[in-house]
DSSP file (Angstrom, degrees, kcal/mol; ACC not computed):
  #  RESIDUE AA STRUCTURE BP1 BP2  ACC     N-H-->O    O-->H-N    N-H-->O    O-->H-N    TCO  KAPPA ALPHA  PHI   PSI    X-CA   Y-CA   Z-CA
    1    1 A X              0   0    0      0, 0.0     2,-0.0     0, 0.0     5,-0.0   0.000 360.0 360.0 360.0 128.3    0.0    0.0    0.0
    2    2 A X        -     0   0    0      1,-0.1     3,-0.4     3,-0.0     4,-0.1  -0.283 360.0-108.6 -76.4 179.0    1.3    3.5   -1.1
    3    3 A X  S >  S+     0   0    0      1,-0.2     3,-0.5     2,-0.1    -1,-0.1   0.736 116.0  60.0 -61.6 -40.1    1.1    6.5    1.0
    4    4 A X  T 3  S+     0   0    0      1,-0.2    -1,-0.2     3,-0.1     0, 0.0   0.702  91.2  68.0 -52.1 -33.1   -1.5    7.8   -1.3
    5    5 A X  T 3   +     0   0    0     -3,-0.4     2,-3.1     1,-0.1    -1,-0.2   0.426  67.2 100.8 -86.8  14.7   -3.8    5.2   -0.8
    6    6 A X    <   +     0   0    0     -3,-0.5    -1,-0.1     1,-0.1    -3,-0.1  -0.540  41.3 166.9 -84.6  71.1   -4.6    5.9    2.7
    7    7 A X  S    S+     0   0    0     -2,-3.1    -1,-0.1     1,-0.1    -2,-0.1   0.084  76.5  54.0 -95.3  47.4   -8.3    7.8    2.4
    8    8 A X  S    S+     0   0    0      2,-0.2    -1,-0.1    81,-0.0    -2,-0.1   0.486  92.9  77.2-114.7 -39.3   -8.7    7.4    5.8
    9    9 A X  S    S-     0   0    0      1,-0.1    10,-0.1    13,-0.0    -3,-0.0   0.320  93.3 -62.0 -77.8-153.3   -5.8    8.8    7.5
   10   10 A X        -     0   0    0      1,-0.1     2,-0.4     8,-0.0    -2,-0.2  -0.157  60.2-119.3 -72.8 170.8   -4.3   12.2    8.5
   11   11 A X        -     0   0    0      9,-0.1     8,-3.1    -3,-0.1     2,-0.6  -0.946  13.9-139.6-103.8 132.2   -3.5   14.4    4.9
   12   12 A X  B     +A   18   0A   0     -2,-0.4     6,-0.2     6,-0.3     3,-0.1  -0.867  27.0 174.4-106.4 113.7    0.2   15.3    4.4
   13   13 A X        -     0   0    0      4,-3.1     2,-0.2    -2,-0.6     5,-0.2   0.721  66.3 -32.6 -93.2 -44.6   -0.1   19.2    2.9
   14   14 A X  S    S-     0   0    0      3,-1.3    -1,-0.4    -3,-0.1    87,-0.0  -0.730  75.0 -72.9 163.4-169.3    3.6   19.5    3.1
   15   15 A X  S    S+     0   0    0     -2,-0.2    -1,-0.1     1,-0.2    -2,-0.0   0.969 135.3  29.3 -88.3 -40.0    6.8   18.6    4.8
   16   16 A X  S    S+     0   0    0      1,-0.1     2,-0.4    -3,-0.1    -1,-0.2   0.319 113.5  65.5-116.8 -16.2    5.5   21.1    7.6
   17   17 A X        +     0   0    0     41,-0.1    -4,-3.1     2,-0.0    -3,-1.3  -0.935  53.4 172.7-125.1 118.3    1.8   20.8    7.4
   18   18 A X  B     -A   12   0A   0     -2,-0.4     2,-0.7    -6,-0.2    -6,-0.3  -0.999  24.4-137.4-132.1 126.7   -0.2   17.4    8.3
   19   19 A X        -     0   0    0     -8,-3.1     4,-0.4    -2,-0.5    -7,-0.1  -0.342  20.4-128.5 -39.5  21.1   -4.3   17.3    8.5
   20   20 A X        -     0   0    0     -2,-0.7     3,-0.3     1,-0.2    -9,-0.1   0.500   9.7-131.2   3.0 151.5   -5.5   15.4   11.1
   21   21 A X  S    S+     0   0    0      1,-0.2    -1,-0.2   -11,-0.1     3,-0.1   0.527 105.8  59.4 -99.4   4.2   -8.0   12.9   10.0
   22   22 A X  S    S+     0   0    0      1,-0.2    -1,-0.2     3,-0.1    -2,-0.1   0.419  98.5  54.2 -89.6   0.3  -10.3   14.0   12.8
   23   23 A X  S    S+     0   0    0     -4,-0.4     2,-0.6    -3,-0.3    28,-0.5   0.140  93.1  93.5-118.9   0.9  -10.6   17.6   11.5
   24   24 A X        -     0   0    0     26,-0.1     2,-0.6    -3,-0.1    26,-0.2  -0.847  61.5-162.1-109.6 110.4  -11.7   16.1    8.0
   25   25 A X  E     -B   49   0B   0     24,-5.0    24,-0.7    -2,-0.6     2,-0.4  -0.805   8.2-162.4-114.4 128.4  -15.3   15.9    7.7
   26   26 A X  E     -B   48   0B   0     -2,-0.6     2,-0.3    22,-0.2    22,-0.2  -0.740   6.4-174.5-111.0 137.7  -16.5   13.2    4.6
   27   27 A X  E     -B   47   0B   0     20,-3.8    20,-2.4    -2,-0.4     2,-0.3  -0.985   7.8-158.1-128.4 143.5  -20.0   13.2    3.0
   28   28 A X  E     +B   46   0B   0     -2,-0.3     2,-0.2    18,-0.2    18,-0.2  -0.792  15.8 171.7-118.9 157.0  -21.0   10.8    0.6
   29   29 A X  E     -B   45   0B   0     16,-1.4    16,-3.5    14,-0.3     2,-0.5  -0.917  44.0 -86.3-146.2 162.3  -23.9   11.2   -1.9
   30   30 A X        -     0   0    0     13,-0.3    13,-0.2    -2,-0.2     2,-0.1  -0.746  51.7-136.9 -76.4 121.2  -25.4    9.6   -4.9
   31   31 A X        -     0   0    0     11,-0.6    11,-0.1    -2,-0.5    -1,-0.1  -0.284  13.2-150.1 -88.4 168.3  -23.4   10.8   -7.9
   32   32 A X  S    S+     0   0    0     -2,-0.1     3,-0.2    48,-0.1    -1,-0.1   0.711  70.5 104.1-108.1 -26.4  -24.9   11.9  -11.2
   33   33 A X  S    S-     0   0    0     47,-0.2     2,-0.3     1,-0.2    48,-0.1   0.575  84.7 -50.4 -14.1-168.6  -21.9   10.8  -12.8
   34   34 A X  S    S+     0   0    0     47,-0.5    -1,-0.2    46,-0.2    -3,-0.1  -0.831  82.2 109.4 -91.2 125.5  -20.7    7.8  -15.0
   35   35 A X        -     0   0    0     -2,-0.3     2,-0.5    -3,-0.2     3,-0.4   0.206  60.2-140.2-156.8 -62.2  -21.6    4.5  -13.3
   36   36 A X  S >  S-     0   0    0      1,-0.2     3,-1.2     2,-0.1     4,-0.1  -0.842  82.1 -19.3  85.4-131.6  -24.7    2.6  -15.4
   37   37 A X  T >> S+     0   0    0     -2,-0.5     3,-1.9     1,-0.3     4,-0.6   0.791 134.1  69.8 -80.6 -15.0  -27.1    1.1  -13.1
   38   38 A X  H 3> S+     0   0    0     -3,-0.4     4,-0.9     1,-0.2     3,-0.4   0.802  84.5  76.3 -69.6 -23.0  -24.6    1.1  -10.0
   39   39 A X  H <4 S+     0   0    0     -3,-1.2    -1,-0.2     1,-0.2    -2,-0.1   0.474  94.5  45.0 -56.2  -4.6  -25.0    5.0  -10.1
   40   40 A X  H <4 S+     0   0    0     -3,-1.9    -1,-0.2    -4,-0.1    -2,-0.2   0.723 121.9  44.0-113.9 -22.8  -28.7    5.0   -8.3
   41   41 A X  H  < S+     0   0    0     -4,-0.6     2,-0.4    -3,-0.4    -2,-0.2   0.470 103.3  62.0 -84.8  20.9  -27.4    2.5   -6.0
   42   42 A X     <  -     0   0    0     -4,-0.9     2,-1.4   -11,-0.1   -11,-0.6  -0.932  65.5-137.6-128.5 129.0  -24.1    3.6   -4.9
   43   43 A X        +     0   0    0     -2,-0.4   -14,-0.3     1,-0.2   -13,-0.3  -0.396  42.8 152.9 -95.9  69.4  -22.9    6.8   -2.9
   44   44 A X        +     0   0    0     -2,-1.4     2,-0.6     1,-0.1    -1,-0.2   0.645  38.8 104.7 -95.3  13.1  -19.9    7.2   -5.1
   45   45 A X  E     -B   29   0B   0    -16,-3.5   -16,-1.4    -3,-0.3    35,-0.2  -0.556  50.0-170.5 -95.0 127.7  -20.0   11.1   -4.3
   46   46 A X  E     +BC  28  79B   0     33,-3.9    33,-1.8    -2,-0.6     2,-0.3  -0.538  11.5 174.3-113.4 169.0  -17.7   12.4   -2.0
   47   47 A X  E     -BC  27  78B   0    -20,-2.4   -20,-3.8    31,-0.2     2,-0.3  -0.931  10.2-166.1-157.9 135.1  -17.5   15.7   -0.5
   48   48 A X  E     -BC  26  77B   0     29,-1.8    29,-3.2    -2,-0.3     2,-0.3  -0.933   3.7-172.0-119.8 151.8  -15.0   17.0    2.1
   49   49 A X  E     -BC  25  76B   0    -24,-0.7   -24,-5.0    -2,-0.3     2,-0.4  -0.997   4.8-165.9 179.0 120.3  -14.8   19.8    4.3
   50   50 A X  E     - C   0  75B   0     25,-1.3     2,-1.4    -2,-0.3    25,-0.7  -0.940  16.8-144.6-144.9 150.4  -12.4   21.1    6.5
   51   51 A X  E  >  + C   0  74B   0    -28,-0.5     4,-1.7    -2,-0.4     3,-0.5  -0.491  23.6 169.0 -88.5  79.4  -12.7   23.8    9.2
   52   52 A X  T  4 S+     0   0    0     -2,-1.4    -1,-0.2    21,-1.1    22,-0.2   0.044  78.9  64.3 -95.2  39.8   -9.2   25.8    9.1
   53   53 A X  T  4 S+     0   0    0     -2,-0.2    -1,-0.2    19,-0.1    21,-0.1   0.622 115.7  31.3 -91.9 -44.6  -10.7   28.5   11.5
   54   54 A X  T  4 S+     0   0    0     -3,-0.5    -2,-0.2    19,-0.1    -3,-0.0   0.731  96.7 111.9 -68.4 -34.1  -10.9   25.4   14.4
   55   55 A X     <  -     0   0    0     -4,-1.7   -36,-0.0     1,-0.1    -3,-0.0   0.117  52.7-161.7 -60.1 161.3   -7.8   23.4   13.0
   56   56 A X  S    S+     0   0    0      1,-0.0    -1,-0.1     0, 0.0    -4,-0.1   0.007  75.4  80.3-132.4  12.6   -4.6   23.5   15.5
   57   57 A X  S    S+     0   0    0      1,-0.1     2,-0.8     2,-0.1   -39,-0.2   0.329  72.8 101.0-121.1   7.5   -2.2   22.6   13.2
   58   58 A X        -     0   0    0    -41,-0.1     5,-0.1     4,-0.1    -1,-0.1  -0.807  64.8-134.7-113.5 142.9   -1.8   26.1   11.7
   59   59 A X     >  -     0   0    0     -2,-0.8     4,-2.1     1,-0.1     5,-0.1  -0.078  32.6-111.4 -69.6 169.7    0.7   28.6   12.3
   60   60 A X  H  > S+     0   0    0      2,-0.2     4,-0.6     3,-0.1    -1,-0.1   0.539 116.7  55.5 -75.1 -13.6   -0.7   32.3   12.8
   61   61 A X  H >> S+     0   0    0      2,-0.1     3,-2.1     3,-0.1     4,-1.4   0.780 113.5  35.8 -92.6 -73.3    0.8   33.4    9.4
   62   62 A X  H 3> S+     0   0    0      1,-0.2     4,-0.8     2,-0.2    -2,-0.2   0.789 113.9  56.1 -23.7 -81.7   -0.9   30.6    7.2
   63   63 A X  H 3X S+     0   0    0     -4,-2.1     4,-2.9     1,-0.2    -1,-0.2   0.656 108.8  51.9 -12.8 -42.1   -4.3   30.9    9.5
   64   64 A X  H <X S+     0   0    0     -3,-2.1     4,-1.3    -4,-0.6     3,-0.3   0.998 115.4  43.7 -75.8 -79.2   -3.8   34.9    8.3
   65   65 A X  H >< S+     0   0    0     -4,-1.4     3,-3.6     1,-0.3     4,-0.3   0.750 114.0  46.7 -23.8 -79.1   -3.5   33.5    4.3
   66   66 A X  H >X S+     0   0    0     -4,-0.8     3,-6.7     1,-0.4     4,-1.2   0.741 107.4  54.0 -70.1 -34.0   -5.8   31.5    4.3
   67   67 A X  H 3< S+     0   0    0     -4,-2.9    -1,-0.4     1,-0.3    -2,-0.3   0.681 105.5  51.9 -75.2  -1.5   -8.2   33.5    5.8
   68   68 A X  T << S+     0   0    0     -3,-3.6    -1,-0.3    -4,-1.3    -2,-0.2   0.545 119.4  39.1 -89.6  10.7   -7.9   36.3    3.4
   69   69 A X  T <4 S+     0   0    0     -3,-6.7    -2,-0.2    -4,-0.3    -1,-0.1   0.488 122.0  45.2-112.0 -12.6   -8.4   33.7    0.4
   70   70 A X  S  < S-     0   0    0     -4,-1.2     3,-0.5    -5,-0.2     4,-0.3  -0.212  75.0-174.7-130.9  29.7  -10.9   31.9    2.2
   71   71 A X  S    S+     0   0    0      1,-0.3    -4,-0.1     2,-0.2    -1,-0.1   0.436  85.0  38.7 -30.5 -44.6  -13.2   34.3    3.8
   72   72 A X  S    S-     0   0    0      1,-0.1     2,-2.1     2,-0.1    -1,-0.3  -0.045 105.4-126.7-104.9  49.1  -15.5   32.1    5.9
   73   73 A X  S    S+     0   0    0     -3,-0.5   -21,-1.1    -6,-0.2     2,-0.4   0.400  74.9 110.8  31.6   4.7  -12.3   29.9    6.8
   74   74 A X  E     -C   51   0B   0     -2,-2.1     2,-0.4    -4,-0.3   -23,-0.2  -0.690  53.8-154.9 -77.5  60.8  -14.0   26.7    5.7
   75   75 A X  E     -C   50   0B   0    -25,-0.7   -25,-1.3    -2,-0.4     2,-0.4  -0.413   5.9-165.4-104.7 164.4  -12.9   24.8    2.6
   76   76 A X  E     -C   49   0B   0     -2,-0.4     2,-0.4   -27,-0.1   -27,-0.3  -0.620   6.9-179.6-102.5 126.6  -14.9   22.5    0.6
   77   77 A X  E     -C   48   0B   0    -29,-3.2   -29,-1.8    -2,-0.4     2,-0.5  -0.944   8.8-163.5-124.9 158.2  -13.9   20.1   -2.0
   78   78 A X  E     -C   47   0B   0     -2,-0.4     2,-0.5   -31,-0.2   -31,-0.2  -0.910   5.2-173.5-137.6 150.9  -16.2   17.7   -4.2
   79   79 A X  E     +C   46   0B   0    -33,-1.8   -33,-3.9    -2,-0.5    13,-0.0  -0.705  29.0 132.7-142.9  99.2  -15.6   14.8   -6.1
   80   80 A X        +     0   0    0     -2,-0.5   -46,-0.2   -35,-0.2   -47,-0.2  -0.257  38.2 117.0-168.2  78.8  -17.3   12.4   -8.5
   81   81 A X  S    S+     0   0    0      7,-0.1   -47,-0.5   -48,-0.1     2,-0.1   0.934  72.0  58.1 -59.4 -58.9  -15.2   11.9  -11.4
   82   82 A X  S    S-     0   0    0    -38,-0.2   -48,-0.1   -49,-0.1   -49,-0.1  -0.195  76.4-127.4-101.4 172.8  -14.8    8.0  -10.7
   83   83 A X  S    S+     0   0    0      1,-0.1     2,-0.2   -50,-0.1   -39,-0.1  -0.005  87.6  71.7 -13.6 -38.2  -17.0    5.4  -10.3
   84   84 A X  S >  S-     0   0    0    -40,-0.1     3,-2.4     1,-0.1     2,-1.4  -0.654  74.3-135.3-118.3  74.3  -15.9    4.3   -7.4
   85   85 A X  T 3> S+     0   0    0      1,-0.3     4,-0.7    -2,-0.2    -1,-0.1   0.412 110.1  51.5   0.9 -35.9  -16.3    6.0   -3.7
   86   86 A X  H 3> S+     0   0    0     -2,-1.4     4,-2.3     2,-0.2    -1,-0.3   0.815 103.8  50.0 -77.8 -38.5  -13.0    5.3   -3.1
   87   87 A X  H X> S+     0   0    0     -3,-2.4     4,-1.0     2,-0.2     3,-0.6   0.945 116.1  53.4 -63.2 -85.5  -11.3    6.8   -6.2
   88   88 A X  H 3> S+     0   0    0      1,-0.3     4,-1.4     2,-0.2    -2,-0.2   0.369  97.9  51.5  77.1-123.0  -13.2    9.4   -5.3
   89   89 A X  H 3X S+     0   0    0     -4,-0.7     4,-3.3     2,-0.2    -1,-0.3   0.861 112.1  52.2 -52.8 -73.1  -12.2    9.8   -1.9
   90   90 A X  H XX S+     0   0    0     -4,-2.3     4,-1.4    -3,-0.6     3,-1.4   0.976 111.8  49.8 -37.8 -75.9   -8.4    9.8   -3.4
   91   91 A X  H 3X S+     0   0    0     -4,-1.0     4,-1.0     1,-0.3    -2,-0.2   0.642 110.0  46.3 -12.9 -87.1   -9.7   12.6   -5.8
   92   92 A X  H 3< S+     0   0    0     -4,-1.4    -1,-0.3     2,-0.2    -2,-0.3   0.569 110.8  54.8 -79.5 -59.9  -11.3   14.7   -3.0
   93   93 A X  H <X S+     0   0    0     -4,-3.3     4,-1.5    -3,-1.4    -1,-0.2   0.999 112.9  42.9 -76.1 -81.2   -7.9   14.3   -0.6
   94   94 A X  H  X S+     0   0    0     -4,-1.4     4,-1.7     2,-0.2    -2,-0.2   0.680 111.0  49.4 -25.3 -49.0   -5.7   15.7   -3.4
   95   95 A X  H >< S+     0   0    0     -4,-1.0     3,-1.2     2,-0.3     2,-0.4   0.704 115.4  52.0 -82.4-127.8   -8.0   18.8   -4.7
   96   96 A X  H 3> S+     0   0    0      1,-0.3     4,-4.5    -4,-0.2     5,-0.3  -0.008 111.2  46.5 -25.5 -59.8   -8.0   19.5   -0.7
   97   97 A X  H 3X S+     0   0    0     -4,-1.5     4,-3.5    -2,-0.4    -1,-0.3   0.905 117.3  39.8 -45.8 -70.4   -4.1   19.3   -0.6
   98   98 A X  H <X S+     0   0    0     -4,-1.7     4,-1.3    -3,-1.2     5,-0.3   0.890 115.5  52.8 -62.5 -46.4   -3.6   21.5   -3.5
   99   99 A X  H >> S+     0   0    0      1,-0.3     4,-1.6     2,-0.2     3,-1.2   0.872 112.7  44.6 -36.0 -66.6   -6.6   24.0   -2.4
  100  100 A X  H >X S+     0   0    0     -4,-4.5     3,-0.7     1,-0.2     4,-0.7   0.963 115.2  51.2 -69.2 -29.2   -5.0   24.4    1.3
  101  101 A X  H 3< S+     0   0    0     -4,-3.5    -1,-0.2    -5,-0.3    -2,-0.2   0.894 110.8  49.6 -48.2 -39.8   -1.2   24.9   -0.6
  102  102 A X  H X< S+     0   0    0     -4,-1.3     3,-1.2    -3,-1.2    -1,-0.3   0.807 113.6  44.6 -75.8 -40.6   -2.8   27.4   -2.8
  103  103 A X  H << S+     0   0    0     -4,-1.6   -37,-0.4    -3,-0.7    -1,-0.2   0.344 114.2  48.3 -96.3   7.7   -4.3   29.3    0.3
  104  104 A X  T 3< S+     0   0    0     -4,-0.7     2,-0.5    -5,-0.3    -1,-0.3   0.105  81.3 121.0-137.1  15.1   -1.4   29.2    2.4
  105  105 A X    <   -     0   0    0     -3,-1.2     3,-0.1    -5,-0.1    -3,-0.1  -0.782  67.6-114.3-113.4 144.9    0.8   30.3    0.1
  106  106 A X        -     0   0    0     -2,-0.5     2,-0.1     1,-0.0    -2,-0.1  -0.085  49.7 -89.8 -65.2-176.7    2.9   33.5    0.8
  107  107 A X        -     0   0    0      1,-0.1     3,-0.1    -3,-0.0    -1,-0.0  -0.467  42.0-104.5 -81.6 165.5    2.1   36.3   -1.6
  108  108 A X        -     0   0    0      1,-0.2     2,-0.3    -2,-0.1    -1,-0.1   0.052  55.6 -88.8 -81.3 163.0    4.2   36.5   -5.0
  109  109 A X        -     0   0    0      1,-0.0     2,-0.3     3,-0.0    -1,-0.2  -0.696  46.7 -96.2 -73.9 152.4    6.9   39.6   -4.8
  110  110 A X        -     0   0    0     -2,-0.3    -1,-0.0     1,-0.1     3,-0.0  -0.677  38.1-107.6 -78.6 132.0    6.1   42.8   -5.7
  111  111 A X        -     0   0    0     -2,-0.3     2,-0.3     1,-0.1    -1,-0.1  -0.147  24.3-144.4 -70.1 127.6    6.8   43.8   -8.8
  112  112 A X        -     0   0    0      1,-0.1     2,-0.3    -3,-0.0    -1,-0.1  -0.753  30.5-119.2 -85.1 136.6    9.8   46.4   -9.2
  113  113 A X        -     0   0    0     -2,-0.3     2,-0.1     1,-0.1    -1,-0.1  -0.606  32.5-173.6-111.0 158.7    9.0   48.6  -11.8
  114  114 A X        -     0   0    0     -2,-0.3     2,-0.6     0, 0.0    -1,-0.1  -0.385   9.3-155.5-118.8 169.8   11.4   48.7  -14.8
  115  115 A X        -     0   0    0     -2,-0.1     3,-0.1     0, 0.0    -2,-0.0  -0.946  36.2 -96.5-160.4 165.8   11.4   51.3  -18.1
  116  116 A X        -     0   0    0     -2,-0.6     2,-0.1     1,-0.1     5,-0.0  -0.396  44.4 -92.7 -73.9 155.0   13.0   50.3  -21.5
  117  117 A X     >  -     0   0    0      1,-0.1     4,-0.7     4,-0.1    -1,-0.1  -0.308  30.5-112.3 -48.8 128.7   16.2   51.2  -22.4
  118  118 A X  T  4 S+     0   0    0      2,-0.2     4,-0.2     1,-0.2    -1,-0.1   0.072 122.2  58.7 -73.6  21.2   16.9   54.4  -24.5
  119  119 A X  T  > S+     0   0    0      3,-0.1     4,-3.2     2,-0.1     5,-0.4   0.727 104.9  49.4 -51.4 -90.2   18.0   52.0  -27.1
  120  120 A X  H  > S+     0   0    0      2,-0.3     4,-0.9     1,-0.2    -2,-0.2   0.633 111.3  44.9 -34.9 -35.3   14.5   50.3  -27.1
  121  121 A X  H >X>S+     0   0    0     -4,-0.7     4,-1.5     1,-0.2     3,-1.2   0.933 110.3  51.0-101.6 -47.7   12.5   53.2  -27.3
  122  122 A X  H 3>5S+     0   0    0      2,-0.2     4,-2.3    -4,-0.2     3,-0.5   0.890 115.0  47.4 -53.6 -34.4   14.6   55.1  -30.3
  123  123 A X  H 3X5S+     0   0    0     -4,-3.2     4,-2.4     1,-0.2     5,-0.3   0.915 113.4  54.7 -67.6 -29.2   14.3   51.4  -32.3
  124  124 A X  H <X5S+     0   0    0     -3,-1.2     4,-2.1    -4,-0.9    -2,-0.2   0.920 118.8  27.1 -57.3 -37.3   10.4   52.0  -31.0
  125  125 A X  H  X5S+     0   0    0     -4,-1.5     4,-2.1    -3,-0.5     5,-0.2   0.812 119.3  59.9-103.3 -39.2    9.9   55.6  -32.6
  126  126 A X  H  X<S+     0   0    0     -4,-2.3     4,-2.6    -5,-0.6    -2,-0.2   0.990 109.4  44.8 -52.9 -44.5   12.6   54.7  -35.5
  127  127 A X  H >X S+     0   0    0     -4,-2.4     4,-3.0    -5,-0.3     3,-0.7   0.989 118.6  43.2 -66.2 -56.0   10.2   51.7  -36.5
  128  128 A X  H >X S+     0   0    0     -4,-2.1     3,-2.3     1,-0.3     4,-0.8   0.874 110.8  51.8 -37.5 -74.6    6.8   54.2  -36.2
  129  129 A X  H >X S+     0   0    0     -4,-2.1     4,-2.3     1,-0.2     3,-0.8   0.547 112.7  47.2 -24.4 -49.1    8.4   56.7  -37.9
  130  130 A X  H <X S+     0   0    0     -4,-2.6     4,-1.5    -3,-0.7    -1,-0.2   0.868 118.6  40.6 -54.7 -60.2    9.3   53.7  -40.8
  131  131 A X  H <X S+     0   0    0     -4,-3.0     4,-1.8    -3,-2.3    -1,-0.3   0.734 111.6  57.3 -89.6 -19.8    5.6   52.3  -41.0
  132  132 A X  H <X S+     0   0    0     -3,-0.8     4,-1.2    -4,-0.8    -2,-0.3   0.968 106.3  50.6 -82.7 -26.9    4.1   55.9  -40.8
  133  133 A X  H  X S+     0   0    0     -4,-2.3     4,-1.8     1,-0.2    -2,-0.2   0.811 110.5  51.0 -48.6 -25.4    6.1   56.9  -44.1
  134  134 A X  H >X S+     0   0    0     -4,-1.5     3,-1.7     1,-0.2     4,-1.1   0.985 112.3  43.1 -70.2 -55.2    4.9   53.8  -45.9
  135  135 A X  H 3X S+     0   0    0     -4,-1.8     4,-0.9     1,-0.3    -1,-0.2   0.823 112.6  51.3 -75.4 -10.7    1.7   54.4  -45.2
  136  136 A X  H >< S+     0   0    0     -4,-1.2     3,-1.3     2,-0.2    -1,-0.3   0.952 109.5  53.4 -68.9 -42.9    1.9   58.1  -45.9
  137  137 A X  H << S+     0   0    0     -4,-1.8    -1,-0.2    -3,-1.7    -2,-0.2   0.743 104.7  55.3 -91.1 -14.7    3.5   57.3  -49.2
  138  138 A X  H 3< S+     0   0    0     -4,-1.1    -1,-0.4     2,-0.1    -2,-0.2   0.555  84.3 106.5 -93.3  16.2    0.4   54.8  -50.2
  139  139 A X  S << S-     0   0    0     -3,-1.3     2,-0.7    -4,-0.9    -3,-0.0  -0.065  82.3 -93.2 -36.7 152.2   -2.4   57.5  -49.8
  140  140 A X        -     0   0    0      2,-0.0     2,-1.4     0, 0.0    -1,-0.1  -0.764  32.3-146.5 -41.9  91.2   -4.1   59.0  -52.9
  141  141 A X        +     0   0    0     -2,-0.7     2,-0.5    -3,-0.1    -2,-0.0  -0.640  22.7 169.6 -67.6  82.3   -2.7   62.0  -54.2
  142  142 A X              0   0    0     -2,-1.4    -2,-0.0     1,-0.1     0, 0.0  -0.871 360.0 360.0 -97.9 115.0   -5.1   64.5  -55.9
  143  143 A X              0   0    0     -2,-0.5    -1,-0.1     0, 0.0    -2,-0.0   0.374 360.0 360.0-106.7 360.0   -3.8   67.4  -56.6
């Protein structure tokens, strides 16, 4: 058994960040999905939800992220791709993983702001100048 196949236990976010499996709350549903007749008897739809306002496993800077990506500090993931409650499951653990990485991640740098090279802009004005003579020179003349 890989490490992946575990949809019951805790979720590994990162080296630094692990889920509890008690903080994870799974609802299953009947999926509208691909199935053929097992799809009105079978609950292969999963949906997970976890409460990162209540969680204890995140530091006060993350907690801060998420909650400015994440307004009511709850996220939700849904799943029914597969066929199978257990694929699933898998499904629905991953999409959570990437979700909380995404929401916990510091912000990008801010962009230092640059201006072209006085090179760059005389080839810029050389070039107008170039393309407005052409076009000057197909115009109509009537004198």
């Amino acid at each position: 058994m890989t490490p992946g196949d575990d949809v019951a236990g805790d979720l590994v976010v990162n080296r630094s960040l692990t889920i509890p499996a008690d903080e994870l709350a799974w609802r299953f549903s009947r999926s509208s999905g691909p199935g053929g007749q097992g799809v009105n008897t079978t609950s292969s739809r999963v949906e997970v939800r976890w409460d990162a306002d209540a969680s204890r496993v995140l530091s006060p800077a993350q907690r801060r992220r998420l909650r400015a990506r994440v307004p009511d500090g709850v996220l939700r993931v849904v799943a029914a791709d597969e066929r199978s409650q257990w694929q699933n499951r898998r499904a629905a653990r991953e999409r959570l993983r990437a979700a909380v990485l995404a929401a916990i991640a510091p912000p990008p740098p801010s962009r230092r702001p640059t201006r072209p090279s006085r090179s760059a802009v005389e080839r810029r004005l050389t070039a107008k100048r170039r393309r407005g003579e052409t076009k000057r020179l197909r115009r109509d003349h009537r004198e």
